[in-house]
Residue frames as qw, qx, qy, qz and C-alpha x, y, z in Angstrom:
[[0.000, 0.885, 0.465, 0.000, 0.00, 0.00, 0.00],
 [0.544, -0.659, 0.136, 0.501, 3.10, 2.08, 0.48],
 [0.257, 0.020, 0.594, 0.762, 4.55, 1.83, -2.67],
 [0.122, 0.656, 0.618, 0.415, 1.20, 2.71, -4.85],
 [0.242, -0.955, -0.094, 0.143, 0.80, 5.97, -1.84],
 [0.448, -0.667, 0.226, 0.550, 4.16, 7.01, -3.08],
 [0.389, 0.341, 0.579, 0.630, 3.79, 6.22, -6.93],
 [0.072, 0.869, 0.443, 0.211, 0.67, 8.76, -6.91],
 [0.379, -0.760, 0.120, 0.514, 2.82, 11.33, -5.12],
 [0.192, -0.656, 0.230, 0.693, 5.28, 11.23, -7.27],
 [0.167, 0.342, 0.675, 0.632, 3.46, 11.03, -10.44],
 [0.011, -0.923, -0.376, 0.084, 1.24, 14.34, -8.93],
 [0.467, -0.743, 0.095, 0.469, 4.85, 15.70, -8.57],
 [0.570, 0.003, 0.532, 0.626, 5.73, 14.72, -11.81],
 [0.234, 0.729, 0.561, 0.314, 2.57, 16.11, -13.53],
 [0.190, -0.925, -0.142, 0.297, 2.96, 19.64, -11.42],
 [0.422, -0.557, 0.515, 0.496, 6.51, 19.99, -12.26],
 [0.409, 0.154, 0.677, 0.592, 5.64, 19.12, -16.15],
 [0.157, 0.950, 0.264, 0.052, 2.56, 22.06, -16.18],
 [0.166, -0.938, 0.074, 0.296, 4.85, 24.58, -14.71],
 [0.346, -0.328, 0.505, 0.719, 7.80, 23.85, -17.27],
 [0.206, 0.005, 0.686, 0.698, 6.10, 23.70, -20.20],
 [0.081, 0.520, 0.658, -0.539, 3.35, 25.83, -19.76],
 [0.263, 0.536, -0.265, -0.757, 3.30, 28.25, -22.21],
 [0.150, 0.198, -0.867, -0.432, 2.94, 25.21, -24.90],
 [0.047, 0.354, 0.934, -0.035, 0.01, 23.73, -23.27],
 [0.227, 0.631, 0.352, -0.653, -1.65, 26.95, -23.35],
 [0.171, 0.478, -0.539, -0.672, -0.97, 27.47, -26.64],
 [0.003, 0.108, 0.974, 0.200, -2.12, 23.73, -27.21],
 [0.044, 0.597, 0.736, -0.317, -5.46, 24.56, -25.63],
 [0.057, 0.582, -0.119, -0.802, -5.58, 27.74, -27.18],
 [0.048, 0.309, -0.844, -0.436, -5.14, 25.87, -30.75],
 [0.097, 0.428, 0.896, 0.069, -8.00, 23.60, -30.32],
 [0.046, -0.740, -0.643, -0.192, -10.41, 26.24, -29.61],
 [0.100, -0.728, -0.142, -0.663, -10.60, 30.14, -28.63],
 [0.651, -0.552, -0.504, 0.131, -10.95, 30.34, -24.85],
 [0.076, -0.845, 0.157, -0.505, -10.73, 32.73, -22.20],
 [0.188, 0.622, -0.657, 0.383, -8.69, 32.63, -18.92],
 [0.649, -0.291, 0.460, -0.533, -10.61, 31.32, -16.29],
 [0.923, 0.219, 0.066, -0.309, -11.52, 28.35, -18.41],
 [0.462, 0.583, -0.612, 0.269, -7.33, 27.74, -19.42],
 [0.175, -0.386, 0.744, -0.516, -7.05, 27.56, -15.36],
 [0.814, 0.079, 0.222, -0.530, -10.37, 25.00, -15.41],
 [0.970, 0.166, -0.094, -0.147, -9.14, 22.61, -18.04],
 [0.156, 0.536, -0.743, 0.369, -4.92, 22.62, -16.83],
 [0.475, -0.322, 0.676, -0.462, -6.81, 21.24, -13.63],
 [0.849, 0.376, 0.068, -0.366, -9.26, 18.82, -15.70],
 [0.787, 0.443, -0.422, 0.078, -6.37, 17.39, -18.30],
 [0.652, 0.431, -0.545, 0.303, -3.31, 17.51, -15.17],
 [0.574, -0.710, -0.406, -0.034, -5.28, 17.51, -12.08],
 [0.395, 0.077, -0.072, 0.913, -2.79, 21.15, -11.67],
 [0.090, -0.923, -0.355, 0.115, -4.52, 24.16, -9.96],
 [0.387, 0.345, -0.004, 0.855, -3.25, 27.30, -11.81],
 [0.112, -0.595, -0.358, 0.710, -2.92, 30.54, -9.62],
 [0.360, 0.867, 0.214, 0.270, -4.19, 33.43, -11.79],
 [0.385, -0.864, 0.239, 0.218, -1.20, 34.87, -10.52],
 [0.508, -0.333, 0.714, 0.348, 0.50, 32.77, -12.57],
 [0.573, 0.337, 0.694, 0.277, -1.48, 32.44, -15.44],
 [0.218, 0.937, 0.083, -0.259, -2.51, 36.46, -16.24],
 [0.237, -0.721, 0.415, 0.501, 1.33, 37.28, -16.57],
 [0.537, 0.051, 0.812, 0.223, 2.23, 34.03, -18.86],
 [0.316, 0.745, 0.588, -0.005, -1.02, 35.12, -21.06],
 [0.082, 0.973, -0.096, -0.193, 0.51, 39.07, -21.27],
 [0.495, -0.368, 0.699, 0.363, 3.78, 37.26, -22.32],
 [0.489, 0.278, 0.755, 0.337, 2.60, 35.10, -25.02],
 [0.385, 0.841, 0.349, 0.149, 0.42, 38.24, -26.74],
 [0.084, -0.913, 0.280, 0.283, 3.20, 40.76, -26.46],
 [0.420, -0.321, 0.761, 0.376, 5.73, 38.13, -27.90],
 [0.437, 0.248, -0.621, -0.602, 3.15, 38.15, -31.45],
 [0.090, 0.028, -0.992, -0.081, 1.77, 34.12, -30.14],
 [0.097, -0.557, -0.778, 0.274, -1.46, 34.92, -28.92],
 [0.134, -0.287, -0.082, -0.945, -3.99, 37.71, -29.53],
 [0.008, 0.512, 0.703, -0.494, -7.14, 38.84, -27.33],
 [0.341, -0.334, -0.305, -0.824, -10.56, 40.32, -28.25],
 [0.334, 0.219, 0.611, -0.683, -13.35, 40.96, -25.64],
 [0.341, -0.309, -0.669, -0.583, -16.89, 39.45, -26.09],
 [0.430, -0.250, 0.022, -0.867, -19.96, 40.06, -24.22],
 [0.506, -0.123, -0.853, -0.022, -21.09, 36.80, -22.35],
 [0.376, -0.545, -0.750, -0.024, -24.21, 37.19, -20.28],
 [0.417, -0.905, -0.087, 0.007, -23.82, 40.82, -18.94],
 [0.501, -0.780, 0.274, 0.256, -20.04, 40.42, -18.72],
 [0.498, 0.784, -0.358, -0.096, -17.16, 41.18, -20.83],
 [0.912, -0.193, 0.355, 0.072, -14.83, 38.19, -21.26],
 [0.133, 0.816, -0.447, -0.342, -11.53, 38.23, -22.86],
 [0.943, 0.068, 0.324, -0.035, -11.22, 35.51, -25.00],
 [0.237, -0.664, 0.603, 0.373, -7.70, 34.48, -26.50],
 [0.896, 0.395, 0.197, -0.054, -6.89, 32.90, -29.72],
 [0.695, -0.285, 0.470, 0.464, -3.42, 31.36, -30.95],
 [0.247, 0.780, -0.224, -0.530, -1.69, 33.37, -33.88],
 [0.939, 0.295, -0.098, -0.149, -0.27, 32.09, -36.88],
 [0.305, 0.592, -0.645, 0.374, 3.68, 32.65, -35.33],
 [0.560, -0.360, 0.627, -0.404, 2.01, 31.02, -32.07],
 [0.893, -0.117, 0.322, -0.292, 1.12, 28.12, -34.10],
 [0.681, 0.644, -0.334, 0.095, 4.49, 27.91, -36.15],
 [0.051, 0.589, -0.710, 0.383, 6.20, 27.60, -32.38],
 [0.731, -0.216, 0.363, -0.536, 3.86, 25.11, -31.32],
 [0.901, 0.399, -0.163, -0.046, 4.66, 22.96, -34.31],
 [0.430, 0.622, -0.584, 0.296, 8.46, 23.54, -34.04],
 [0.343, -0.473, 0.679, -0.444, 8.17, 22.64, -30.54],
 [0.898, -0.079, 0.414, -0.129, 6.08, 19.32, -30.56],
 [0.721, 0.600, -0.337, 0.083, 8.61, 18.43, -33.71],
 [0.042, 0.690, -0.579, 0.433, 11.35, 18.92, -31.52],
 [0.600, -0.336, 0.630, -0.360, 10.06, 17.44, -28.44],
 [0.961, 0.104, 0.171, -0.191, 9.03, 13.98, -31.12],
 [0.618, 0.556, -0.499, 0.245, 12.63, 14.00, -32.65],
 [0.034, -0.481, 0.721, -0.498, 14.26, 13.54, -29.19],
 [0.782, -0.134, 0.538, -0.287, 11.74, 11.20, -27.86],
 [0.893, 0.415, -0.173, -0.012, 12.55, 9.00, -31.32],
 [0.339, 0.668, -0.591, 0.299, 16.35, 9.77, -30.74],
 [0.448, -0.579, 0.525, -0.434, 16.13, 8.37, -27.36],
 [0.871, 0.106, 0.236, -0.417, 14.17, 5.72, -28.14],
 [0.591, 0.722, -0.357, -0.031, 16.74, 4.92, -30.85],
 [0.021, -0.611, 0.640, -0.466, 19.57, 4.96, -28.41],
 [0.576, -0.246, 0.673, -0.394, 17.96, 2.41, -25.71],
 [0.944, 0.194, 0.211, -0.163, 17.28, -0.19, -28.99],
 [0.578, 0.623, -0.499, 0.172, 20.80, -0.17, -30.13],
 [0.218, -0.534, 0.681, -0.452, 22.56, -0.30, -26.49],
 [0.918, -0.074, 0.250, -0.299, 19.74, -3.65, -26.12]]
């Protein structure tokens, strides 16, 4: 029972520690699929990597990415209340590509590597 109460640890530790490096990308990912506004980024981070984003952490990140050209923002009207809803550019989705490219060439390379050494 020990062992399995320490896997989940440190596969919560793992997951936390994989939002907060590569964050910007998963926004962007989520971005990519669909439009979406902030509250709802911090909603599905928890949902997909059971990760609670601070808005403290996510506003800034967000004011990054659109100032860097990857991300743009337009306000829309949603029941009474103005909602700022973000959408992935086409230079945000030329770094998204380059990146998951990247990130499969090294998992192949590895992979490579550990069937030769066999």
């Amino acid at each position: 029972m020990k062992d399995i109460d320490q896997n989940e640890a440190f596969m919560k530790d793992m997951k936390r520690r994989f939002v907060k490096s590569f964050l910007d990308m998963l926004i962007l990912k989520l971005i990519q699929d669909e439009p979406i506004w902030g509250y709802k980024i911090l909603r599905e981070t928890e949902r997909l990597y059971q990760v609670k984003l601070r808005h403290g952490a996510l506003y800034p990140l967000l004011n990054k990415l659109k100032t860097s050209g990857y991300i743009r923002s337009k306000q829309e009207l949603h029941k009474g209340r103005i909602r700022k809803i973000y959408q992935i550019t086409p230079t945000g989705t030329q770094l998204l590509n380059t990146y998951q490219n990247f990130l499969e060439q090294q998992l192949q390379s590895r992979k490579e590597k550990k069937e030769n050494n066999k």
